[in-house]
C-alpha positions in Angstrom: 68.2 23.5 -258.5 70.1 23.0 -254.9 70.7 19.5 -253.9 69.0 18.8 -250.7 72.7 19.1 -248.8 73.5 22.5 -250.4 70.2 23.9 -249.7 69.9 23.0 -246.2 73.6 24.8 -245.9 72.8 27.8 -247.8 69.5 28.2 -245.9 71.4 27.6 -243.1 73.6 30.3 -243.4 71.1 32.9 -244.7 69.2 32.2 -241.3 72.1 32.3 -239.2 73.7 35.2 -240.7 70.1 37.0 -239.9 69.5 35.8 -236.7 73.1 37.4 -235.6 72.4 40.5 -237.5 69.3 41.1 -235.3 69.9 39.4 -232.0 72.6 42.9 -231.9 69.6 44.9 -233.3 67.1 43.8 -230.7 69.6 45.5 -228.0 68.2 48.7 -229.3 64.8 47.7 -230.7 62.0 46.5 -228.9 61.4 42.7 -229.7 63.2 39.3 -229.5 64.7 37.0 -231.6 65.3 33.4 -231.1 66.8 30.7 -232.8 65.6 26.6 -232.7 66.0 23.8 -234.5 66.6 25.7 -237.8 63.7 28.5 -237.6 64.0 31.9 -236.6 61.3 33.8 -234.7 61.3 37.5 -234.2 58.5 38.8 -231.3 57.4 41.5 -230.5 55.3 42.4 -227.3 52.5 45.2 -227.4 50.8 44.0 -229.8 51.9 40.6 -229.7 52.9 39.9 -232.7 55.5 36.9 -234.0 57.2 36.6 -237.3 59.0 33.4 -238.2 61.4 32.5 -240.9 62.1 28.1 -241.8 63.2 26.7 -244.5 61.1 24.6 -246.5 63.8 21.8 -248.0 61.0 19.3 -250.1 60.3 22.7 -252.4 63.9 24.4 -251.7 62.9 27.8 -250.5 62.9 29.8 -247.0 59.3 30.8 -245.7 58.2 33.6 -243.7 55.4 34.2 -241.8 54.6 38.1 -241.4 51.7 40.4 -240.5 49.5 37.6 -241.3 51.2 36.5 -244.7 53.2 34.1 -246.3 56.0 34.8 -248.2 58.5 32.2 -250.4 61.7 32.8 -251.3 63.7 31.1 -253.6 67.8 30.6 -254.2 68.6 32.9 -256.8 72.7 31.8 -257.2 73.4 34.0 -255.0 70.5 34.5 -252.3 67.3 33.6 -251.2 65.0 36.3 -253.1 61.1 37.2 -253.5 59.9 37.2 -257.0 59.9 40.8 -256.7 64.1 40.9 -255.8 63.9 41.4 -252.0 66.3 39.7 -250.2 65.5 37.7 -246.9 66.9 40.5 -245.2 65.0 43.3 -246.8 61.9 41.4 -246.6 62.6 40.6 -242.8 63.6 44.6 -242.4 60.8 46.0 -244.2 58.5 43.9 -241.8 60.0 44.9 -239.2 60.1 48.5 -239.7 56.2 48.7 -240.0 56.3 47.8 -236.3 59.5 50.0 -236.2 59.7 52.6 -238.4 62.8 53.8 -237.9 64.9 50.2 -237.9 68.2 49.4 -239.6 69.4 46.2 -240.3 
């Protein structure tokens, strides 16, 4: 298991990397993203709808909030992953593209 130090950097990271990744995707998509203190959010407009990503340090994991669920992802050694595999960045994609079908990440 991560030490609380490497967890919050590695979460850290994964969040930041992903936050840059779509703040230059929401130039050609349709919703917002925004960083503060550590949690992402992602909005969209019509219909309002927010997704948020935080890390979780007591249980070492990054949540997400989508389409009205919860989803945990752990540190695999490598990346923050679902039980099924998904990355934070699939996840996060594949969320987004039932709002936009046709988004890349």
């Amino acid at each position: 298991m991560l030490t609380e130090q490497e967890f919050s950097k590695a979460a850290g990271d994964a969040i930041e990397s992903l936050y840059r990744k779509l703040a230059a995707a929401s130039d050609e998509y349709e919703f917002d993203v925004d960083m503060n203190a550590g949690a992402l959010s992602i909005e969209f407009e019509e219909p309002r709808e927010r997704f948020v990503v935080s890390p979780n340090s007591p249980v070492r994991q990054i949540w997400v909030s989508a389409h009205v669920k919860s989803y945990k992802l752990g540190w695999n050694g490598a990346a923050f992953v679902l039980d099924d595999g998904r990355t934070l960045e699939q996840l996060i994609a594949d969320a987004i593209r039932v709002r936009i079908p046709e988004f890349t990440l």
